[in-house]
TORLUM-777379 format. One record per residue: residue in three letters; x, y, z of N, C-alpha, C in turn. Coordinates in steps of 0.05 Angstrom, whole numbers. Example, Ala and Ser with C-alpha at 12.3 -4.5 7.8 and 13.67 -1.06 7.14 Angstrom:
- ALA_264_-114_156_246_-90_156_264_-66_156 $
- SER_257_-45_142_273_-21_143_258_1_157 $
END
This chain:
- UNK_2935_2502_1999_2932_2474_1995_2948_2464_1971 $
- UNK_2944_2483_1951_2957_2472_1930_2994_2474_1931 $
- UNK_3001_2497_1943_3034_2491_1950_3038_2469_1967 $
- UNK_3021_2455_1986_3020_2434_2005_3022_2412_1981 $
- UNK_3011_2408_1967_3009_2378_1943_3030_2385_1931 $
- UNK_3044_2404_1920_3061_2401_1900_3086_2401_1926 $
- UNK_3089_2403_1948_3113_2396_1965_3108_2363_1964 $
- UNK_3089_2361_1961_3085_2324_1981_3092_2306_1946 $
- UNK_3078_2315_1922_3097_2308_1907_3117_2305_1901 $
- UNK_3135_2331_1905_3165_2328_1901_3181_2311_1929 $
- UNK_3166_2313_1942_3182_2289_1959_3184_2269_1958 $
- UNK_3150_2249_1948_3149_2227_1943_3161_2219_1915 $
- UNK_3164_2245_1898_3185_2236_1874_3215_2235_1881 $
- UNK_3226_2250_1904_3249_2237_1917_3254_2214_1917 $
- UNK_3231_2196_1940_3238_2175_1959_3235_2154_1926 $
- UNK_3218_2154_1916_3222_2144_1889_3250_2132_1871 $
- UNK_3262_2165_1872_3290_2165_1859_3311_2157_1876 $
- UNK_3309_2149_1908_3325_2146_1923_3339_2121_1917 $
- UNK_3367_2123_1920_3372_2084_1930_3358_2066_1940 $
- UNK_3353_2051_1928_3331_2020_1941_3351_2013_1962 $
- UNK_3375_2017_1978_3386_2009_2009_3383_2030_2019 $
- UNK_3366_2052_2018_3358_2063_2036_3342_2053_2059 $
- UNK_3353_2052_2082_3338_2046_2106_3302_2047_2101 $
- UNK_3291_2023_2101_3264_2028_2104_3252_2036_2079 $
- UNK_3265_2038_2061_3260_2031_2027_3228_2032_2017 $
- UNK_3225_2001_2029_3207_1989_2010_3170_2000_2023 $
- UNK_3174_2008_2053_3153_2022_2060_3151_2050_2047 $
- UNK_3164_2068_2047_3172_2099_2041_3164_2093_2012 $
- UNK_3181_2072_1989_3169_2073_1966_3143_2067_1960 $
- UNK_3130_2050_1976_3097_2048_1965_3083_2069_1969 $
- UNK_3093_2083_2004_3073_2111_1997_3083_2133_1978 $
- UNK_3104_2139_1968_3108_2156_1952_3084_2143_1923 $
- UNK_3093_2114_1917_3070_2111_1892_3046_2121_1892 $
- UNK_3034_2109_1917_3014_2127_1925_3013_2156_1930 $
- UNK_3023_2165_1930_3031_2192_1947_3020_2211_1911 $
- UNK_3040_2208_1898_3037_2210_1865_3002_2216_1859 $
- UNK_2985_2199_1863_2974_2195_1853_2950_2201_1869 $
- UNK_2946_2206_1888_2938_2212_1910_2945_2243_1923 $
- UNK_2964_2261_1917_2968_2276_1927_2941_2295_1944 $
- UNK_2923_2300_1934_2896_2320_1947_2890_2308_1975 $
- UNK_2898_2285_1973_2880_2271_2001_2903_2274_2025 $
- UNK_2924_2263_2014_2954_2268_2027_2954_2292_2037 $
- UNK_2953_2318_2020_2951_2343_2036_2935_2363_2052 $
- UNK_2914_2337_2036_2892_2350_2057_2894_2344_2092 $
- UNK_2909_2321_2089_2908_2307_2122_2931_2323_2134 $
- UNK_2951_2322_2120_2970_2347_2123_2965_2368_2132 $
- UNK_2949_2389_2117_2948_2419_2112_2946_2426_2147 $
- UNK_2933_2422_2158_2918_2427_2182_2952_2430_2206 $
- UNK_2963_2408_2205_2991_2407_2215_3006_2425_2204 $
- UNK_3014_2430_2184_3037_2447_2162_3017_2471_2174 $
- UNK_2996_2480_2169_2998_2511_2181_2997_2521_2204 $
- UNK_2992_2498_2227_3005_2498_2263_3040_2502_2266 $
- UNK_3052_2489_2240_3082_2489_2241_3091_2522_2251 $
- UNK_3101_2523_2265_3121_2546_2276_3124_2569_2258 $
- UNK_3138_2548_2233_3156_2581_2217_3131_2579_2196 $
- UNK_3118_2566_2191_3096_2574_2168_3073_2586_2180 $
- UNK_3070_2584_2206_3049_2601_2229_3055_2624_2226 $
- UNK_3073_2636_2230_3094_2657_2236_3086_2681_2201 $
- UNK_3089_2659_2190_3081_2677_2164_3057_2668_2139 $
- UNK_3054_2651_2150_3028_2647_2124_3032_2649_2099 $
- UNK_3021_2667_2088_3023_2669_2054_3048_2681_2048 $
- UNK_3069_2688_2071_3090_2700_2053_3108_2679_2058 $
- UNK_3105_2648_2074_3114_2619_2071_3135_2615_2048 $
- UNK_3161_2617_2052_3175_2604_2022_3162_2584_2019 $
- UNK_3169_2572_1986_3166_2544_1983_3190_2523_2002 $
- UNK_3211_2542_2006_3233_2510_2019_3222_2518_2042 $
- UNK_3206_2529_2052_3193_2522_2084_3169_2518_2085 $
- UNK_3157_2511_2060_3133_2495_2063_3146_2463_2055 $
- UNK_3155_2460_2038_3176_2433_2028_3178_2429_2052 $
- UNK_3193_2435_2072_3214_2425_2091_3194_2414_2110 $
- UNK_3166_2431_2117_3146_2424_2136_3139_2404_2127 $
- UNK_3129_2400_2111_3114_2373_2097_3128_2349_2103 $
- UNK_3162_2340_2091_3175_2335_2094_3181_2319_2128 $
- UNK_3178_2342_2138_3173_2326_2175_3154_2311_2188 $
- UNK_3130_2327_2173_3115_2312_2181_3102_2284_2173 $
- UNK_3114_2285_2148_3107_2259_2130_3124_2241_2144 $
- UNK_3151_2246_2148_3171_2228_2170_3159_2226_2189 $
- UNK_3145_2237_2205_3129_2233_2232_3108_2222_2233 $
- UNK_3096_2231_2222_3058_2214_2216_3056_2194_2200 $
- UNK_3072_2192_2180_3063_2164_2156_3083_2147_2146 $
- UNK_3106_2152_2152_3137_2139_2151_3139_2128_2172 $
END
């Protein structure tokens, strides 16, 4: 759980640092504010998806971090973006 929050942080500290003309901007940046500050609840709704994911199924605890990052990452584009 806890590598699940610190991926969903560094992403919403991304979309944060991103260009404000990024396509779809101003939605993506409110949940990252939130996202920040909120992270436990964010991954908790997460967690459940990210360990059905394929390559993090596949291995569990021996999961890199850039393939837990990357899972998160999709699914946050899919479910809440």
């Amino acid at each position: 759980m806890r590598r699940i929050q610190i991926a969903v942080g560094c992403f919403a500290s991304y979309v944060l640092n991103e260009d404000p003309g990024t396509p779809n901007h101003a939605p993506r940046y409110a949940w990252s504010r939130n996202a920040i500050l909120n992270t436990l609840p964010i991954a908790s709704a997460l967690a459940p998806t990210i360990v059905m994911n394929s390559t993090v199924a596949a291995k569990l605890a021996g999961t890199s971090d850039a393939e837990i990052q990357s899972a998160v990452e999709v699914q946050i584009a899919l479910l809440m973006l």
